[in-house]
C-alpha positions in Angstrom: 21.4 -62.4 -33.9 17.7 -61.5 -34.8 15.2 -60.5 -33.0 14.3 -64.2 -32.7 17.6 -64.8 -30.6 15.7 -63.1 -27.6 12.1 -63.8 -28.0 11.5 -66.2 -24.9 14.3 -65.9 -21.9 12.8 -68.5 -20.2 11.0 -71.5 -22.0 7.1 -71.2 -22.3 5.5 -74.5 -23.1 5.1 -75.6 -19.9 2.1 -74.8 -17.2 2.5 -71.7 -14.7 2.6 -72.5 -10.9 -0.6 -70.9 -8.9 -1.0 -70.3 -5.4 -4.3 -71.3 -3.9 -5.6 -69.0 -0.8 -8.9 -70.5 0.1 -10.9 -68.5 -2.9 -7.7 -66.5 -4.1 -5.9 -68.2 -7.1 -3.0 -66.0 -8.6 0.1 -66.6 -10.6 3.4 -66.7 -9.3 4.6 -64.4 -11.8 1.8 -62.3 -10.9 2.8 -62.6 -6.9 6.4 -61.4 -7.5 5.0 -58.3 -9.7 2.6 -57.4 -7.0 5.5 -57.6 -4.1 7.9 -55.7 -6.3 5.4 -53.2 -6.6 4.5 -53.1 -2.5 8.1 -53.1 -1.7 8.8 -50.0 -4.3 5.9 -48.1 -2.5 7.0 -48.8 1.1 10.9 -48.0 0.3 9.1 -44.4 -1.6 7.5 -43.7 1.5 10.2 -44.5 3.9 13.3 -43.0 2.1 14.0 -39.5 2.1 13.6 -37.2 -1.0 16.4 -36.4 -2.7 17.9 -32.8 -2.0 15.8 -32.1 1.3 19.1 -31.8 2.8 20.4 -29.1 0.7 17.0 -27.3 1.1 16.9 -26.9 5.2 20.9 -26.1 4.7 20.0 -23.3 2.7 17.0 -22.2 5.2 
């Protein structure tokens, strides 16, 4: 169970795929990070902060 064990999840030795927008080329991988992250920022925006609730109660 070394470190070896858990060194590649998912096998490495073949190509990536890429998504080709007119002059935009960009990994999947890459896609799904940047969506992740634009989903993350739209759901910190849209949800309320924890304990605001608490803090008008108390007003």
């Amino acid at each position: 169970m070394g470190p070896t064990l858990y060194a590649a999840l998912v096998p490495l030795d073949h190509p990536d795929y890429y998504f080709h927008w007119h002059f935009i080329e960009i990994s999947a991988a890459n896609a799904i990070v940047i969506g992740l992250m634009l989903v993350t920022f739209v759901a910190a925006l849209l949800l309320p902060f924890p304990g605001r609730r608490r803090r008008k109660q108390n007003q």
